[in-house]
Gaussian input, Z-matrix of N, CA and C with variables (Angstrom, degrees):
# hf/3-21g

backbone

0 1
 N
 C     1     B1
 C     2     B2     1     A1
 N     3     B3     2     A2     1     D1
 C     4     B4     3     A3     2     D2
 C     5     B5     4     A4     3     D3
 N     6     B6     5     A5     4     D4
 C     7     B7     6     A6     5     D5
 C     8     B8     7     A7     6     D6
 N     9     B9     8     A8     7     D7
 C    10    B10     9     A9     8     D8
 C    11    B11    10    A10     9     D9
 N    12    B12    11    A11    10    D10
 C    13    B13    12    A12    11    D11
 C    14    B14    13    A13    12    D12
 N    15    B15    14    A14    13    D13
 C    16    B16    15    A15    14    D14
 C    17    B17    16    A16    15    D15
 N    18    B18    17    A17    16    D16
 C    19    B19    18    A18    17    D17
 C    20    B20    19    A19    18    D18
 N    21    B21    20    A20    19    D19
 C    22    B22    21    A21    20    D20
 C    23    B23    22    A22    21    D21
 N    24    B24    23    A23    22    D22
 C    25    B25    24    A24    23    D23
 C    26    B26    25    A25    24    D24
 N    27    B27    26    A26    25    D25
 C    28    B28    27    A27    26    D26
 C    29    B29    28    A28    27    D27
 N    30    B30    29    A29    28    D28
 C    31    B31    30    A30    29    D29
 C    32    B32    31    A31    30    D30
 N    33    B33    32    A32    31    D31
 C    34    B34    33    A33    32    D32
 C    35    B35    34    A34    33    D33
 N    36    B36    35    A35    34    D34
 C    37    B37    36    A36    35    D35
 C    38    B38    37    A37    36    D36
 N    39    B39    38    A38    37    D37
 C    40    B40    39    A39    38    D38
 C    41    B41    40    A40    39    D39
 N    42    B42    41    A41    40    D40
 C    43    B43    42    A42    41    D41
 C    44    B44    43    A43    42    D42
 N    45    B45    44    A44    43    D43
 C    46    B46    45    A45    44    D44
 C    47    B47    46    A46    45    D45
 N    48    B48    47    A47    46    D46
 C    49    B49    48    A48    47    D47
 C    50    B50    49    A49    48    D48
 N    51    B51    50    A50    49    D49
 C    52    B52    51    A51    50    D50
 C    53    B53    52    A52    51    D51
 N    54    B54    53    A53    52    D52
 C    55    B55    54    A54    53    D53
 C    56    B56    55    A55    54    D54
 N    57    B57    56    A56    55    D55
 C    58    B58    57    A57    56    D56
 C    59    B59    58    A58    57    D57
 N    60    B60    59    A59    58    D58
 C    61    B61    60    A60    59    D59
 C    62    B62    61    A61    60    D60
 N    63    B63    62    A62    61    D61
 C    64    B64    63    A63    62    D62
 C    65    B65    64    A64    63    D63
 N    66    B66    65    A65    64    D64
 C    67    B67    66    A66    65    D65
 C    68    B68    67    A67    66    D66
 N    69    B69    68    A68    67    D67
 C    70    B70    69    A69    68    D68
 C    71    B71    70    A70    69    D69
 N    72    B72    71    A71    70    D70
 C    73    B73    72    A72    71    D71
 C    74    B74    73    A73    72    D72
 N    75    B75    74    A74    73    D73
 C    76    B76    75    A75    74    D74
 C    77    B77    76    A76    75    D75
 N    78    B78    77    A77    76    D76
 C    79    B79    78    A78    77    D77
 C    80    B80    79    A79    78    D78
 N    81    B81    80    A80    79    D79
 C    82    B82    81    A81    80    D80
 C    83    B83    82    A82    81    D81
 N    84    B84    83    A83    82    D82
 C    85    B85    84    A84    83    D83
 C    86    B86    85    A85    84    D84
 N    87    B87    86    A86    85    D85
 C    88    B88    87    A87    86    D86
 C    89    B89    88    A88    87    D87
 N    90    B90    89    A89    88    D88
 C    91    B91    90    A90    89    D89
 C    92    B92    91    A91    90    D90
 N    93    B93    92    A92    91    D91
 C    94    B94    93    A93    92    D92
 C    95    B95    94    A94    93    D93
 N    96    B96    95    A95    94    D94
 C    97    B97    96    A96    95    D95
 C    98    B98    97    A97    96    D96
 N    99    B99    98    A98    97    D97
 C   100   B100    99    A99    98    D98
 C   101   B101   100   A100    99    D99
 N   102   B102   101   A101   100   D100
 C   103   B103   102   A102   101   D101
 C   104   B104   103   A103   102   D102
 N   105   B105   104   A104   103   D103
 C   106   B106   105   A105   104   D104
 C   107   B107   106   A106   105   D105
 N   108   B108   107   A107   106   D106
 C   109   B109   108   A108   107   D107
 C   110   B110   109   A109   108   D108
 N   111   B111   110   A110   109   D109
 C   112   B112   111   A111   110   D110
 C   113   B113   112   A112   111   D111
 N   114   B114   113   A113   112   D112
 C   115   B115   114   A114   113   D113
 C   116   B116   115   A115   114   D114
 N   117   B117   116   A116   115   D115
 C   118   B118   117   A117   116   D116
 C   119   B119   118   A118   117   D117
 N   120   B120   119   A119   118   D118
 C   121   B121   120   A120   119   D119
 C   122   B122   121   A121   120   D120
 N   123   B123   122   A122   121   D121
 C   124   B124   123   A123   122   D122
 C   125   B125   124   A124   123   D123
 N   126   B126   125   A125   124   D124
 C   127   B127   126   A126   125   D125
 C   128   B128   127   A127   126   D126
 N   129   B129   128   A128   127   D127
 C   130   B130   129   A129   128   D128
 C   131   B131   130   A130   129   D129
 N   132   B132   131   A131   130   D130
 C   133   B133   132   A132   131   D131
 C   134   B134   133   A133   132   D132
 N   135   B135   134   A134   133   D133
 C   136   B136   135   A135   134   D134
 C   137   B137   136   A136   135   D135
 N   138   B138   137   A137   136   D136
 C   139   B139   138   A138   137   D137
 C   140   B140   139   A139   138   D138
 N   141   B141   140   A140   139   D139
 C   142   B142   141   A141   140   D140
 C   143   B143   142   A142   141   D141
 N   144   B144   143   A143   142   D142
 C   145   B145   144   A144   143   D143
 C   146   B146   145   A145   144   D144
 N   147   B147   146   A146   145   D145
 C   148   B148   147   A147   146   D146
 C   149   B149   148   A148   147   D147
 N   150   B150   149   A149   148   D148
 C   151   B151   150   A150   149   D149
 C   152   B152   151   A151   150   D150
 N   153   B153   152   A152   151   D151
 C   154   B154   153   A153   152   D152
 C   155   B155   154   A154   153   D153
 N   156   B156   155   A155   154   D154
 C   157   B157   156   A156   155   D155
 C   158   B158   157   A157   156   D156
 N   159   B159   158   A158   157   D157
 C   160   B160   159   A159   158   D158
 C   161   B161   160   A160   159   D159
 N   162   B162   161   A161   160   D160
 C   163   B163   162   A162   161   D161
 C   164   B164   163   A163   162   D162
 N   165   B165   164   A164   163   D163
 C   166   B166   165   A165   164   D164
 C   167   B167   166   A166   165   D165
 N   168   B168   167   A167   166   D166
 C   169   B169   168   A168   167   D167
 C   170   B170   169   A169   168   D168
 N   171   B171   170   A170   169   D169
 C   172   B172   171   A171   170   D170
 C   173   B173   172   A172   171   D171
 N   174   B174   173   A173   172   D172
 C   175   B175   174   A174   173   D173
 C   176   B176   175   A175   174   D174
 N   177   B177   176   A176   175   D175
 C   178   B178   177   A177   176   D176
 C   179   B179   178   A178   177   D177
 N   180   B180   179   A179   178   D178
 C   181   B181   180   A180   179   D179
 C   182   B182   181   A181   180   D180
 N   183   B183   182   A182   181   D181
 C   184   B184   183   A183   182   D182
 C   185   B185   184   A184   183   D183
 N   186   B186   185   A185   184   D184
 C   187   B187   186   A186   185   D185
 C   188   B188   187   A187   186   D186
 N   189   B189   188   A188   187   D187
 C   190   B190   189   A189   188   D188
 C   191   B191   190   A190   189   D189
 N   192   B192   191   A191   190   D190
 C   193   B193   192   A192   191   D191
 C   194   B194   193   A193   192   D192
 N   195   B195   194   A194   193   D193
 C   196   B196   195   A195   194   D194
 C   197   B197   196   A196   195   D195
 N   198   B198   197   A197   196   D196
 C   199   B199   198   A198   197   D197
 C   200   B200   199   A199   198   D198
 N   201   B201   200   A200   199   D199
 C   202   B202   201   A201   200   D200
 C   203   B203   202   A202   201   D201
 N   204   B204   203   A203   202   D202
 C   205   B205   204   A204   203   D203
 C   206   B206   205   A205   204   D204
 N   207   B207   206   A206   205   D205
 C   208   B208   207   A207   206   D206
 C   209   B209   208   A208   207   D207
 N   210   B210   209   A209   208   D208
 C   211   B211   210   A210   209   D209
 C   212   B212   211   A211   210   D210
 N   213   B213   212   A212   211   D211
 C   214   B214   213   A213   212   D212
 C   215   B215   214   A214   213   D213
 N   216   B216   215   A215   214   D214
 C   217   B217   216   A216   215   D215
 C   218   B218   217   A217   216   D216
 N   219   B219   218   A218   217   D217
 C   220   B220   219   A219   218   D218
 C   221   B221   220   A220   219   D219
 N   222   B222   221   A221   220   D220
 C   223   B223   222   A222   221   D221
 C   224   B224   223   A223   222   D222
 N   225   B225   224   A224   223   D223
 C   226   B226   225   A225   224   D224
 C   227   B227   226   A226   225   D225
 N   228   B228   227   A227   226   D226
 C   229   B229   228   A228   227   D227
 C   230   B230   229   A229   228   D228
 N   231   B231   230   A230   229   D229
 C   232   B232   231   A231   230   D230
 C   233   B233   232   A232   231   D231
 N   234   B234   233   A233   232   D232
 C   235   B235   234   A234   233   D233
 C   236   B236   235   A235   234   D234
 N   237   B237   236   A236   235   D235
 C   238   B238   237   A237   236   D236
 C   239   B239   238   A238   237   D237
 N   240   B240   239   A239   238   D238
 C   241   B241   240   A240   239   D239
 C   242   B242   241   A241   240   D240
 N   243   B243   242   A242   241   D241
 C   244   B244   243   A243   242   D242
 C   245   B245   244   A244   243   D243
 N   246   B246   245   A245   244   D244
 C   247   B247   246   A246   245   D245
 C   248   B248   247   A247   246   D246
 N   249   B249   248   A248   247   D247
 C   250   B250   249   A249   248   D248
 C   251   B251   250   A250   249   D249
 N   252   B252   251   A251   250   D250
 C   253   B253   252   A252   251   D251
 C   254   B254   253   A253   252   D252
 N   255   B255   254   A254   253   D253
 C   256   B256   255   A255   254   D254
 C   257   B257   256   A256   255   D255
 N   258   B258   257   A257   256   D256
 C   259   B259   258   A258   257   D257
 C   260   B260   259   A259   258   D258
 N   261   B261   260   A260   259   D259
 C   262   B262   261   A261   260   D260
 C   263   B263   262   A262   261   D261
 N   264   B264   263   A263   262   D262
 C   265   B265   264   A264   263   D263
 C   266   B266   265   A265   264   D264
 N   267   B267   266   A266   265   D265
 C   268   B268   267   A267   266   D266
 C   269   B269   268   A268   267   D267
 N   270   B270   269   A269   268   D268
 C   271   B271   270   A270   269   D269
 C   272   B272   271   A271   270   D270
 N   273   B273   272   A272   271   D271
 C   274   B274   273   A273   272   D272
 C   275   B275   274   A274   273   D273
 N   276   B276   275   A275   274   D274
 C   277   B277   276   A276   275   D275
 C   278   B278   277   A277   276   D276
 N   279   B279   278   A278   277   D277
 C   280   B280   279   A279   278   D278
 C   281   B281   280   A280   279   D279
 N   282   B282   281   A281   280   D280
 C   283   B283   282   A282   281   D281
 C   284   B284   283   A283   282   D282
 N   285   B285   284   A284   283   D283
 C   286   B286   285   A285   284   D284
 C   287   B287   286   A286   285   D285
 N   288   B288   287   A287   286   D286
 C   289   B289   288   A288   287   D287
 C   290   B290   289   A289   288   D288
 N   291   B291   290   A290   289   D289
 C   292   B292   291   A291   290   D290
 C   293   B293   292   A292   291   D291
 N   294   B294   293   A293   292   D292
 C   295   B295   294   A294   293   D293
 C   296   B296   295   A295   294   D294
 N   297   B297   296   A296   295   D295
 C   298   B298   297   A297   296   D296
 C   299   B299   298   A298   297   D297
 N   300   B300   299   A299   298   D298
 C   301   B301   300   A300   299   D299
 C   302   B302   301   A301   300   D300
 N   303   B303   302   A302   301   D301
 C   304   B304   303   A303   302   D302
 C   305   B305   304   A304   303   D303
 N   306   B306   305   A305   304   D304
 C   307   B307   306   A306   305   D305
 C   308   B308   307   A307   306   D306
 N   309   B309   308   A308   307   D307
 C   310   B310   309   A309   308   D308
 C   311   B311   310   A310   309   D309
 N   312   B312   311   A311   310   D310
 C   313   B313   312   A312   311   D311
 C   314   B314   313   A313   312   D312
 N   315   B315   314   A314   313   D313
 C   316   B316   315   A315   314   D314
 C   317   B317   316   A316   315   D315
 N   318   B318   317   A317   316   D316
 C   319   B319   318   A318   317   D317
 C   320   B320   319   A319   318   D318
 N   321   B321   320   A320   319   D319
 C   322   B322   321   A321   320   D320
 C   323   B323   322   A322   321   D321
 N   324   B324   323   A323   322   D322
 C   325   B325   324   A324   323   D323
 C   326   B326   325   A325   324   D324
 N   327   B327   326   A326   325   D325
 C   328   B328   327   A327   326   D326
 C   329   B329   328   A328   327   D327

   B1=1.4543
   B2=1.5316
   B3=1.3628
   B4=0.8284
   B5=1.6234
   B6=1.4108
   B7=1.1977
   B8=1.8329
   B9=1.8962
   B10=1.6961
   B11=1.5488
   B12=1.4817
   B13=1.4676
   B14=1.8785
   B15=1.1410
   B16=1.4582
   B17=1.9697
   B18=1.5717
   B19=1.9158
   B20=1.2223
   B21=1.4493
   B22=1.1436
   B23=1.8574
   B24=1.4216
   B25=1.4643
   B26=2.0032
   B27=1.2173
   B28=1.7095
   B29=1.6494
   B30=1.0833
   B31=1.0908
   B32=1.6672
   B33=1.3461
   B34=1.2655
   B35=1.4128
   B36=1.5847
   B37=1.5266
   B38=0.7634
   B39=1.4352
   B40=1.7956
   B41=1.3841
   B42=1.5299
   B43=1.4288
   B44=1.7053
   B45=1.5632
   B46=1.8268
   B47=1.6417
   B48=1.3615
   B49=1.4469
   B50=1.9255
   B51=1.0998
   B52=1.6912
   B53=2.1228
   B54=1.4314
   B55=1.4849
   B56=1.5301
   B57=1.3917
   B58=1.5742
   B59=1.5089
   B60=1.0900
   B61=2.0744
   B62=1.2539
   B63=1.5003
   B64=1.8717
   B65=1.6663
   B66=1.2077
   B67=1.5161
   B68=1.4261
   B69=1.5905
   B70=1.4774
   B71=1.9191
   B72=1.1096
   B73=1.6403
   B74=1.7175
   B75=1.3537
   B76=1.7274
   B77=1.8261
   B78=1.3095
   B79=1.1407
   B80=1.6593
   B81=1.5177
   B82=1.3814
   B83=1.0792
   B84=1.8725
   B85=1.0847
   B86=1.6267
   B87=1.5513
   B88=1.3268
   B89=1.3689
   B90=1.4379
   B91=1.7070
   B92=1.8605
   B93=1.5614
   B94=2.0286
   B95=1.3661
   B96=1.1637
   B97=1.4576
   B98=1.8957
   B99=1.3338
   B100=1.1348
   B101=1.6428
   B102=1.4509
   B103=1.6518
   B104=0.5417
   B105=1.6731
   B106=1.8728
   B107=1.4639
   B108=1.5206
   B109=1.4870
   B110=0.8672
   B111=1.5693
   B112=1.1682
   B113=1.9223
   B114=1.0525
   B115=1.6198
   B116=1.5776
   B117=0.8760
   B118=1.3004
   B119=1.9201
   B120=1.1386
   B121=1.1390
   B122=1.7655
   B123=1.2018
   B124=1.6510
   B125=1.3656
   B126=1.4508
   B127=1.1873
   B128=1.3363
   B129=1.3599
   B130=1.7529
   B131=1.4203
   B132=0.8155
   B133=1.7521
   B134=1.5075
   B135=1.1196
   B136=1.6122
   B137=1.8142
   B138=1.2180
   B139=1.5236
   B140=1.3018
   B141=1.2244
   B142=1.6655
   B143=1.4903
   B144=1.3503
   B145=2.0432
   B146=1.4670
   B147=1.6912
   B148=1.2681
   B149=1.6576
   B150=1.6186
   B151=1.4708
   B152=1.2785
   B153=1.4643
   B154=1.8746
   B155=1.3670
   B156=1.9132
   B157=0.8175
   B158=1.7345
   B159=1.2052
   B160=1.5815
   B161=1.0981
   B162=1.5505
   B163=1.7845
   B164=1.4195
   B165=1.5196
   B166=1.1369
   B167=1.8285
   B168=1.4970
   B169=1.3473
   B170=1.6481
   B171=1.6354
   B172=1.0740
   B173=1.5054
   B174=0.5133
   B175=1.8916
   B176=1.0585
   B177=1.6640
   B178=1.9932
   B179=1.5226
   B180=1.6719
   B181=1.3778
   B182=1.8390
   B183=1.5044
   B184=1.0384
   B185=1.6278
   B186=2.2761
   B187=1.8571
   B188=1.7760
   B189=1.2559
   B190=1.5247
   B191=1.3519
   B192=1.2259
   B193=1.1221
   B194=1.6652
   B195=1.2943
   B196=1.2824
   B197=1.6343
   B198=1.3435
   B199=1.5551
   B200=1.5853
   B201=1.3455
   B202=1.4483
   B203=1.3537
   B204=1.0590
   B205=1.7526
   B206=1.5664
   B207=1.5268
   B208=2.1225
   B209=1.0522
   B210=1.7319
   B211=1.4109
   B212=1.3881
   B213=1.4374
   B214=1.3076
   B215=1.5831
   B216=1.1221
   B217=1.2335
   B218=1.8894
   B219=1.6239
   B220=1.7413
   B221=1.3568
   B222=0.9563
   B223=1.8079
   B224=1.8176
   B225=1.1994
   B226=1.4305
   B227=1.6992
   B228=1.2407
   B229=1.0398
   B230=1.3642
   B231=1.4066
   B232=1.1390
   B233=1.8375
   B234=0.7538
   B235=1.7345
   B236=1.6875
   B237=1.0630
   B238=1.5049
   B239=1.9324
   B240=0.5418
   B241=1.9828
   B242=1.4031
   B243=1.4524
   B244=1.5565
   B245=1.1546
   B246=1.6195
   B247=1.1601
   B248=1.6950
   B249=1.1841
   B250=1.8220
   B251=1.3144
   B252=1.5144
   B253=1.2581
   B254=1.9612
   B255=1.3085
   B256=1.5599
   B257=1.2337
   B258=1.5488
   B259=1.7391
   B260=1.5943
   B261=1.3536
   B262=1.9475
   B263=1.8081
   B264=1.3808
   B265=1.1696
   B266=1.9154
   B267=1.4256
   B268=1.4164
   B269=1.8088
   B270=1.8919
   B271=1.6651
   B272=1.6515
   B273=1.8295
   B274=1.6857
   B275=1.7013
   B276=1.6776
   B277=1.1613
   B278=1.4675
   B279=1.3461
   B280=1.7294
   B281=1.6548
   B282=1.4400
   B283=1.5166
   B284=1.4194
   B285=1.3972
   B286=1.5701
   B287=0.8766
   B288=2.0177
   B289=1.3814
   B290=1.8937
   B291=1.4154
   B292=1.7967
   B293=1.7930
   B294=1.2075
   B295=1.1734
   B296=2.0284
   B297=1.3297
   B298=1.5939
   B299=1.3565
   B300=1.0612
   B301=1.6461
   B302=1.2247
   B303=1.2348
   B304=1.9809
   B305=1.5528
   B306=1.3939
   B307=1.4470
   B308=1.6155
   B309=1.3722
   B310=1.5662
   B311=1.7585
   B312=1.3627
   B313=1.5876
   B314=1.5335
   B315=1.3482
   B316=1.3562
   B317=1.1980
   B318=1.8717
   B319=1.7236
   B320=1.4674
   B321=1.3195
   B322=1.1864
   B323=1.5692
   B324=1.2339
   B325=1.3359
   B326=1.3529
   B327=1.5966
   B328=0.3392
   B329=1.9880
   A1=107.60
   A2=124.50
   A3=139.09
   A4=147.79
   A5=161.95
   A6=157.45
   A7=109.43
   A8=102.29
   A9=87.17
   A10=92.70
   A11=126.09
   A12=105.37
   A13=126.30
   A14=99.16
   A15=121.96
   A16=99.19
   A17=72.77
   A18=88.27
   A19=118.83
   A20=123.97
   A21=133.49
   A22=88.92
   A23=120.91
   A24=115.79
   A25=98.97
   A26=99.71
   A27=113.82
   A28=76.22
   A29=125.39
   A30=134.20
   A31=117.62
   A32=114.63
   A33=145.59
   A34=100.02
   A35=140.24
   A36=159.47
   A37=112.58
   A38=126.02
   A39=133.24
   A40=81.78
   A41=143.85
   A42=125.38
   A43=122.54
   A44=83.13
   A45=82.27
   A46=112.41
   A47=119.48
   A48=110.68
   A49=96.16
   A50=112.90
   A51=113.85
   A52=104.62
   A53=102.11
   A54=93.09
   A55=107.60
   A56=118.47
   A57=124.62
   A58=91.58
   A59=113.90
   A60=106.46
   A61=115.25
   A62=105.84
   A63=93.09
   A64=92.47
   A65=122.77
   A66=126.11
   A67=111.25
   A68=85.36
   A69=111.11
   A70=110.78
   A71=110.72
   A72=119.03
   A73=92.04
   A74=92.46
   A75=97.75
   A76=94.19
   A77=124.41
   A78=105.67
   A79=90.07
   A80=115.32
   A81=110.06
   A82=125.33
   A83=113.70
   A84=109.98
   A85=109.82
   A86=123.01
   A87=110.12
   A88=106.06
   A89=117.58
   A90=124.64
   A91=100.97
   A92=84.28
   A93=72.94
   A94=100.15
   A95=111.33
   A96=127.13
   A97=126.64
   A98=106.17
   A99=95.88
   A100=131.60
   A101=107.49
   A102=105.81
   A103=119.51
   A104=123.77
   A105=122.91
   A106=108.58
   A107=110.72
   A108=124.78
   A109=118.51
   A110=138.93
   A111=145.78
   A112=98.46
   A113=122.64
   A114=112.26
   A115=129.85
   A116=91.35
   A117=94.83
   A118=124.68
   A119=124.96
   A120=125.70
   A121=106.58
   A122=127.91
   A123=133.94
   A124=102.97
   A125=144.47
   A126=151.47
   A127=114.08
   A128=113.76
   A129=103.04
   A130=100.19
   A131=152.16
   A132=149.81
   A133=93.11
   A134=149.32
   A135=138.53
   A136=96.16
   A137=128.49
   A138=135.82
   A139=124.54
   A140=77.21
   A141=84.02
   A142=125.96
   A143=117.70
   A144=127.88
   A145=84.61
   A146=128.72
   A147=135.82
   A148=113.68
   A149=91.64
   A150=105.16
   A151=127.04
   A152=110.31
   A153=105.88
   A154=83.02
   A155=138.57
   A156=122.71
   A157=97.21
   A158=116.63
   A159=115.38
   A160=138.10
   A161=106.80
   A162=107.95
   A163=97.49
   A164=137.53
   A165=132.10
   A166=118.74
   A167=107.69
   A168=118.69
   A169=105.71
   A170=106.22
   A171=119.55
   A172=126.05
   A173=126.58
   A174=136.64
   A175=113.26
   A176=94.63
   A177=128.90
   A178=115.82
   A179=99.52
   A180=115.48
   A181=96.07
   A182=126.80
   A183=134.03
   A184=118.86
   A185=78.44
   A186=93.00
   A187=125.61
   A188=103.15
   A189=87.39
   A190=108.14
   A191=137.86
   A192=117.33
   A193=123.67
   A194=117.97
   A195=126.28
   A196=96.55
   A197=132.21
   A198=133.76
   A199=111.73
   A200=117.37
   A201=126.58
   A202=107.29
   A203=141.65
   A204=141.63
   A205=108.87
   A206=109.27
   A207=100.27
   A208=99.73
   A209=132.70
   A210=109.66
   A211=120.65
   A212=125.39
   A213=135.57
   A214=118.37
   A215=93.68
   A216=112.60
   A217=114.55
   A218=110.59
   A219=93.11
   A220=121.52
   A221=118.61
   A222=116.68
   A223=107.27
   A224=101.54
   A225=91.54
   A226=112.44
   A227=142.56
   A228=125.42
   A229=145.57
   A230=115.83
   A231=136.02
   A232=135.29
   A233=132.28
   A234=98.86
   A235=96.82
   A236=110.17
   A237=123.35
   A238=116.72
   A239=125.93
   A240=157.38
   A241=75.05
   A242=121.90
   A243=121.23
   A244=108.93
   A245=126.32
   A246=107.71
   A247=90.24
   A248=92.66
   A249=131.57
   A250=110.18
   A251=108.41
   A252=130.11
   A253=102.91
   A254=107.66
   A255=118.92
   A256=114.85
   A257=115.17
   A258=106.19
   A259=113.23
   A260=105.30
   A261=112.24
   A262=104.85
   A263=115.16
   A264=109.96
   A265=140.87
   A266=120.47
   A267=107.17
   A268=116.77
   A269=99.03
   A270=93.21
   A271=106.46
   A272=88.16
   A273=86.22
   A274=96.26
   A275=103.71
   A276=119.97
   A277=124.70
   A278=110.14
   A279=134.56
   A280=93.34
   A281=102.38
   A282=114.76
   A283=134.48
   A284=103.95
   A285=110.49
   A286=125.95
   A287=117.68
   A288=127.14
   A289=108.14
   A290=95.20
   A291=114.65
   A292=87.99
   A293=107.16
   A294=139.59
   A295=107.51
   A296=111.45
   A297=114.65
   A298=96.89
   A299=151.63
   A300=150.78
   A301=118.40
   A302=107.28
   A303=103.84
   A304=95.80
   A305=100.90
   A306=108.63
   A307=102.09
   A308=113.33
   A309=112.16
   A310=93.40
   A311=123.91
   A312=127.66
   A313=96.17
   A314=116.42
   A315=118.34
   A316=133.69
   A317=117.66
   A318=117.22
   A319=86.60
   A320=154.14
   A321=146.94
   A322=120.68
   A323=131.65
   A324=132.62
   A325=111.88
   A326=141.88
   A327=151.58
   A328=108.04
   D1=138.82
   D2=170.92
   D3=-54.50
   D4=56.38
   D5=-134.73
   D6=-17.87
   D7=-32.19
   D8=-174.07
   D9=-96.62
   D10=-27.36
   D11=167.84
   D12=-41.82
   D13=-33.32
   D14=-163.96
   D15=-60.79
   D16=-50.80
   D17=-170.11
   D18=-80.58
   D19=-18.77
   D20=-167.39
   D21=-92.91
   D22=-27.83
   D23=-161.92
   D24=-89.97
   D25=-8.99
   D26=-169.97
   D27=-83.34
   D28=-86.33
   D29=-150.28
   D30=-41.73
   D31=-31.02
   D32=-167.84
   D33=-86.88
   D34=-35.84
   D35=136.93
   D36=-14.92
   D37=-59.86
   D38=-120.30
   D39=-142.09
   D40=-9.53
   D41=145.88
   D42=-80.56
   D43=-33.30
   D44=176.37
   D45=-83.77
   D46=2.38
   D47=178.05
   D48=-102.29
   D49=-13.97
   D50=175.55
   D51=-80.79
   D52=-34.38
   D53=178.00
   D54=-78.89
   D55=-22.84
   D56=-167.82
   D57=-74.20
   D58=-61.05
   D59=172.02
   D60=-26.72
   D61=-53.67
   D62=-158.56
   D63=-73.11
   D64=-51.69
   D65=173.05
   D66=4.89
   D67=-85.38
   D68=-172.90
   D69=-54.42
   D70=-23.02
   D71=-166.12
   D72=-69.85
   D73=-40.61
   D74=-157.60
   D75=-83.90
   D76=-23.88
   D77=-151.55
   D78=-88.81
   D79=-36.87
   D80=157.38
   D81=5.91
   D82=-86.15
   D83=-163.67
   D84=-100.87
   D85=30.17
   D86=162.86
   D87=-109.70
   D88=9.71
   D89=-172.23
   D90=-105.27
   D91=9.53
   D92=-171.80
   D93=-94.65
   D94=142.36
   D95=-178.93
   D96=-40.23
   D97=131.52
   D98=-176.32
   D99=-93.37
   D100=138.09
   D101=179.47
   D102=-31.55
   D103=139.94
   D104=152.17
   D105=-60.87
   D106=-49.40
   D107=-170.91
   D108=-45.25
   D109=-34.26
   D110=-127.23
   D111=-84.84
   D112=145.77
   D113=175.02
   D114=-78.85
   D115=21.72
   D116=-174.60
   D117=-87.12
   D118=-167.14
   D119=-154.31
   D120=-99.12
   D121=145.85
   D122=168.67
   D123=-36.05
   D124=-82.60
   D125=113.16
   D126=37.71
   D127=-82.45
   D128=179.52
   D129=-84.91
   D130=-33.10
   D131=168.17
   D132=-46.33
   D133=-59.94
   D134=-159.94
   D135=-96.35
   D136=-4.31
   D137=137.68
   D138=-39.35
   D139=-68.56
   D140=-176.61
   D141=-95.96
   D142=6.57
   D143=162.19
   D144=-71.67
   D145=-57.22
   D146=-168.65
   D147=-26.00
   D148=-75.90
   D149=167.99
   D150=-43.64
   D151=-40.74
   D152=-161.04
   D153=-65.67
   D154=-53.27
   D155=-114.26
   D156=-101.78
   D157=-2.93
   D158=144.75
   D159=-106.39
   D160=6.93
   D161=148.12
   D162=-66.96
   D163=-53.05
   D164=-162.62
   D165=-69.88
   D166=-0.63
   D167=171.70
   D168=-87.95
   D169=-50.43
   D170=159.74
   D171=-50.97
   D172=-38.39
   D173=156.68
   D174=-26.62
   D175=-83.28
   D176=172.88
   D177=-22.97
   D178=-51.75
   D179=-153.77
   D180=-81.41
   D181=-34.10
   D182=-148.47
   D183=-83.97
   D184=-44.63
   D185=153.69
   D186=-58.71
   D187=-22.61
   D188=176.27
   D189=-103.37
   D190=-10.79
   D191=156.80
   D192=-64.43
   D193=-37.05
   D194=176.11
   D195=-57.59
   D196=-55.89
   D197=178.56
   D198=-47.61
   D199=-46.38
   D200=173.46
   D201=-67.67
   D202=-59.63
   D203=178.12
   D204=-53.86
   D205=-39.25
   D206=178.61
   D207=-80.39
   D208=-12.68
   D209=174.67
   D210=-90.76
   D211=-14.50
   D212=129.06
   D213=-16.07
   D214=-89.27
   D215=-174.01
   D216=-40.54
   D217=-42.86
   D218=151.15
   D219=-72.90
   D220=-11.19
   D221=-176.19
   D222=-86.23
   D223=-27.50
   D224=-167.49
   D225=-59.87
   D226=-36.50
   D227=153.65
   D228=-42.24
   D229=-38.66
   D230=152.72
   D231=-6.68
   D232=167.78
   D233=177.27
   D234=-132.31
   D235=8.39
   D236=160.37
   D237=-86.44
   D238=-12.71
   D239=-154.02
   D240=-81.13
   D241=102.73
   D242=150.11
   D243=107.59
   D244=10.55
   D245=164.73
   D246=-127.17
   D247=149.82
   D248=167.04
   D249=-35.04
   D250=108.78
   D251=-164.24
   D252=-82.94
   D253=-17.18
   D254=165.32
   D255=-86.69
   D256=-60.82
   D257=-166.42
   D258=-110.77
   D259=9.01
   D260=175.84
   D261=60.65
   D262=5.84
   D263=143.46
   D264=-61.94
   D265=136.03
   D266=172.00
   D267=-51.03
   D268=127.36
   D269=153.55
   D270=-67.43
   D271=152.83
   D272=-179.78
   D273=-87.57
   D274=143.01
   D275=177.30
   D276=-47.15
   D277=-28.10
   D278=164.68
   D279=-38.95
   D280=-89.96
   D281=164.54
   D282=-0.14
   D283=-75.04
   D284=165.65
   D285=-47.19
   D286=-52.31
   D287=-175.02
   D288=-37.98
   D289=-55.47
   D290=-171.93
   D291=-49.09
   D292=-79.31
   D293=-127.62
   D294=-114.07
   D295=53.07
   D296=-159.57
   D297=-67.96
   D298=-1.77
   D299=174.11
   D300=-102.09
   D301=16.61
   D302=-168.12
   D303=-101.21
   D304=142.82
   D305=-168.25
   D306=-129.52
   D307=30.32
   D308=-178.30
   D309=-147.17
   D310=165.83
   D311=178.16
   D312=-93.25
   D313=172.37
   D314=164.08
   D315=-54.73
   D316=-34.98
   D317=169.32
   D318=-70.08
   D319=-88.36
   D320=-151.82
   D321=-52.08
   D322=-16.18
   D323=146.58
   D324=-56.66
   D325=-66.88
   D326=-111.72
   D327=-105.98

């Protein structure tokens, strides 16, 4: 891999771990539990448990991607950073670009 692959794949990290923040900021507070009190209807009350409770999947899912991308993000210097943690083959750099946390190649994902 290359020094501008490297930088171009940092860069590509450290924007998707700045959009994964606000994500998570917002999903916060649509994953917080809903009132009993609230006046509203049977109907939108089992609406909206609905919702919280896949913002709160959505949440789940967002923290570990954000956990998988900062651990990237120390590896990417590394001179191990991109190759296949199964077959010690190179990930293709294509790959990373998409996908900077993947720690397997495409036959080994797959």
């Amino acid at each position: 891999m290359t020094p501008e692959q490297r930088r171009e794949i940092r860069t590509r990290i450290e924007k998707r771990m700045e959009e994964l923040k606000i994500t998570i900021a917002q999903l916060e507070e649509t994953s917080k539990p809903v009132s009993l009190d609230q006046p509203i209807g049977r109907l939108s009350r089992m609406d909206s448990i609905a919702n919280q409770a896949i913002s709160g999947q959505r949440l789940t899912d967002s923290r570990r991607t954000l956990m998988r991308l900062e651990r990237a993000m120390d590896k990417v210097d590394d001179e191990h950073f991109g190759v296949c943690a199964e077959c010690g083959e190179d990930i293709a750099p294509g790959r990373l670009l998409v996908m900077p946390e993947a720690t397997l190649c495409v036959d080994c994902a797959e």
